[in-house]
C-alpha atoms as a printed R data frame, in Angstrom:
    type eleno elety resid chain resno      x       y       z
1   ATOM     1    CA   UNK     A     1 48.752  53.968 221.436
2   ATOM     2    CA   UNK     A     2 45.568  55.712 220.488
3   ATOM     3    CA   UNK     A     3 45.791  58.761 221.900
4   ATOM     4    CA   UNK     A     4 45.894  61.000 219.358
5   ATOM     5    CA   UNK     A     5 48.058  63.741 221.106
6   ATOM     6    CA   UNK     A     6 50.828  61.544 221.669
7   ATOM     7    CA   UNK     A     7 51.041  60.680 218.301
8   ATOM     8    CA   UNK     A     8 51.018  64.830 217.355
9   ATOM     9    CA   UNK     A     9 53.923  64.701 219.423
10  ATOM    10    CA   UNK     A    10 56.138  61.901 218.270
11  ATOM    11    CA   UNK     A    11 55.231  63.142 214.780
12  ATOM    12    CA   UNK     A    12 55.853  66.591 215.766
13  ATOM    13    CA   UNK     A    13 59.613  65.366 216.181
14  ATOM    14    CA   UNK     A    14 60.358  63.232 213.514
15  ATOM    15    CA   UNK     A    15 59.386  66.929 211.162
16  ATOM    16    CA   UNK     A    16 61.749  68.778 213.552
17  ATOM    17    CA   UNK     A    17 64.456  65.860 212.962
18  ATOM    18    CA   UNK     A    18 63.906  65.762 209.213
19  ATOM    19    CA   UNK     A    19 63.861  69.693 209.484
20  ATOM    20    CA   UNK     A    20 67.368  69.414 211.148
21  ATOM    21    CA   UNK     A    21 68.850  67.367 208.752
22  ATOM    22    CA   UNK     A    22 67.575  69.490 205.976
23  ATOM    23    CA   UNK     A    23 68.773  72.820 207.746
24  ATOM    24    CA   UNK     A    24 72.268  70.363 208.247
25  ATOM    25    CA   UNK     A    25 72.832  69.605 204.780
26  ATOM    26    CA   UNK     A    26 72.094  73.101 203.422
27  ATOM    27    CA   UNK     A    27 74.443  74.566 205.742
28  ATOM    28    CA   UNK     A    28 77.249  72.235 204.465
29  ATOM    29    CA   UNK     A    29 75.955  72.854 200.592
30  ATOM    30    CA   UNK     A    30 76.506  76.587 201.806
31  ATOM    31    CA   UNK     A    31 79.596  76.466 202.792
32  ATOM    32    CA   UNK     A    32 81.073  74.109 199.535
33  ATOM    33    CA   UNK     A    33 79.009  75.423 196.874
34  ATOM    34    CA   UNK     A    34 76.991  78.308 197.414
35  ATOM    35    CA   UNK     A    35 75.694  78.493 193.342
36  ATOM    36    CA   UNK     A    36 73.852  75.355 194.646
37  ATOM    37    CA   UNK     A    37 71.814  75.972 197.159
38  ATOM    38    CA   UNK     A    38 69.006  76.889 195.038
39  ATOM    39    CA   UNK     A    39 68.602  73.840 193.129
40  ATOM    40    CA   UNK     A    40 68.967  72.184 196.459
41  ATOM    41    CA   UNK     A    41 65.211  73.262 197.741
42  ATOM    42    CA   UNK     A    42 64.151  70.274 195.436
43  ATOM    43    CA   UNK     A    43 66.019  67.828 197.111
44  ATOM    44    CA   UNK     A    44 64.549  69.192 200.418
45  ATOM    45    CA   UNK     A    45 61.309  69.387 199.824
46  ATOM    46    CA   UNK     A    46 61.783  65.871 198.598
47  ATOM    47    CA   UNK     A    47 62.528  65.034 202.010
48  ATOM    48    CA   UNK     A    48 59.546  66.641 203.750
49  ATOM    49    CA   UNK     A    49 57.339  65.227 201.354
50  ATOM    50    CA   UNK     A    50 58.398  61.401 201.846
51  ATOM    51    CA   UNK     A    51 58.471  62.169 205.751
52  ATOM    52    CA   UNK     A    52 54.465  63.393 204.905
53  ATOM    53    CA   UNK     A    53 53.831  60.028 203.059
54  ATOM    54    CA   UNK     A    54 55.878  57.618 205.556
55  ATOM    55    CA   UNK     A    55 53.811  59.272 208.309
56  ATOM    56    CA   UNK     A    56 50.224  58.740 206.385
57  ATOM    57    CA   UNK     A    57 50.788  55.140 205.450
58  ATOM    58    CA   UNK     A    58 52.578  54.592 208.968
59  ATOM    59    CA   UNK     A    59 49.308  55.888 210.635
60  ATOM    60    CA   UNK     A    60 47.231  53.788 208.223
61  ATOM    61    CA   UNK     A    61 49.443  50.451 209.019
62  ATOM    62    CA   UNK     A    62 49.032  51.378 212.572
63  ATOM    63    CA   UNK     A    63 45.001  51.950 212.361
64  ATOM    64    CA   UNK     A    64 45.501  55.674 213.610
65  ATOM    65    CA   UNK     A    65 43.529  58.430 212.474
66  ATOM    66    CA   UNK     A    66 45.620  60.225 210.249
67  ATOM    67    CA   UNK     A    67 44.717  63.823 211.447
68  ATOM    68    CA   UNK     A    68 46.681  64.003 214.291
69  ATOM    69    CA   UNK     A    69 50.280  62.444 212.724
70  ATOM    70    CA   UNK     A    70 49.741  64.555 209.914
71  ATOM    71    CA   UNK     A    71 49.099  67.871 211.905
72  ATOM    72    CA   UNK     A    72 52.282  67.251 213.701
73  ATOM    73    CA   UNK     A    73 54.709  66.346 211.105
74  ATOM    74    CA   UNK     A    74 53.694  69.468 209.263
75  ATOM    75    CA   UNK     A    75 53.804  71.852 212.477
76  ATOM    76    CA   UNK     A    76 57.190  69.740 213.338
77  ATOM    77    CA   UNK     A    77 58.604  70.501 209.691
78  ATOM    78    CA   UNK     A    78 57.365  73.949 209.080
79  ATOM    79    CA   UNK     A    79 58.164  75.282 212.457
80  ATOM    80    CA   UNK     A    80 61.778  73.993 212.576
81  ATOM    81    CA   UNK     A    81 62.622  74.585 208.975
82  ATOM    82    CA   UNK     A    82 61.618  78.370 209.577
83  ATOM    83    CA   UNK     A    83 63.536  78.867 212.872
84  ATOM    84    CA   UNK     A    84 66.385  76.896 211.161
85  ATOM    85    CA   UNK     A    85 66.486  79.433 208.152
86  ATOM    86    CA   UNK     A    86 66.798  82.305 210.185
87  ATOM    87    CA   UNK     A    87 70.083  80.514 211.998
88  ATOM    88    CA   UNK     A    88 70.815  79.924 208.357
89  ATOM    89    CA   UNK     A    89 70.817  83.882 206.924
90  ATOM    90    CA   UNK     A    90 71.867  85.134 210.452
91  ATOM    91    CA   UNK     A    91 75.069  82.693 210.114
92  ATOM    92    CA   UNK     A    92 75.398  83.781 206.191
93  ATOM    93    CA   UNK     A    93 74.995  87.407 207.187
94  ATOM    94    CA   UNK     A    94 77.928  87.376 209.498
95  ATOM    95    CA   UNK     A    95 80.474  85.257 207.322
96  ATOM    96    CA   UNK     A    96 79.720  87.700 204.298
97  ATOM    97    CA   UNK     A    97 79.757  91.196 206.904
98  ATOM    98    CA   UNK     A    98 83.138  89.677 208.029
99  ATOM    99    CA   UNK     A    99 84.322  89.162 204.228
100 ATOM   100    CA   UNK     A   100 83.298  92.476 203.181
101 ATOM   101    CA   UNK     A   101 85.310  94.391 206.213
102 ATOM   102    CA   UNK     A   102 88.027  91.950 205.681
103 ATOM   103    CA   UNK     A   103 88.525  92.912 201.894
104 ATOM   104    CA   UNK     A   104 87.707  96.879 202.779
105 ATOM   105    CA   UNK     A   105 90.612  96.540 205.243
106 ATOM   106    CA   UNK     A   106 92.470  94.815 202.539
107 ATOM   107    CA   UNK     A   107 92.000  97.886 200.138
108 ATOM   108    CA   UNK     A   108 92.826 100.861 202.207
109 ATOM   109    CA   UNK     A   109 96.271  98.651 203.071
110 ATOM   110    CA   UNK     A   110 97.127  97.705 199.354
């Protein structure tokens, strides 16, 4: 397979995969132990940096040009990790709008 496009593409959605998982485990982190999420970007960018090097020595082993693999593992991982955030503080913003009129309703009754 040396078309170089095709292997944008694959690469492309392994980054969106490991950019799922990611978004995945931060939601959970969110929801157990919100002090934590911070000191969880580490762990993530951990992940998106030893997808980066799996798909640069993968390309080597394979005798691709790395340019193309590269391109779309970063596009794949950037992309989805930005459109996952947003799902991220959207879902955040509604749990904590629903707290806040849940305890307001709790303070005009007690």
């Amino acid at each position: 397979m040396d078309q170089p496009i095709v292997q944008g593409l694959l690469t492309f959605l392994g980054g969106a995969v490991v950019a799922g998982l990611n978004a995945l485990l931060s939601a959970r982190l969110l929801e157990k132990k919100p002090a934590a999420f911070a000191s969880f970007s580490a762990v993530r960018q951990l992940f998106n940096v030893a997808y980066l090097v799996l798909v640069f020595f993968g390309s080597r082993a394979l005798g691709w040009d790395v340019t193309a693999p590269l391109v779309g593992a970063a596009l794949g991982l950037t992309a989805l990790s930005m459109v996952f955030a947003m799902l991220l503080a959207r879902r955040n913003d509604k749990k904590s709008k629903s707290a806040a009129a849940d305890k307001k309703g709790e303070d005009l009754n007690g």
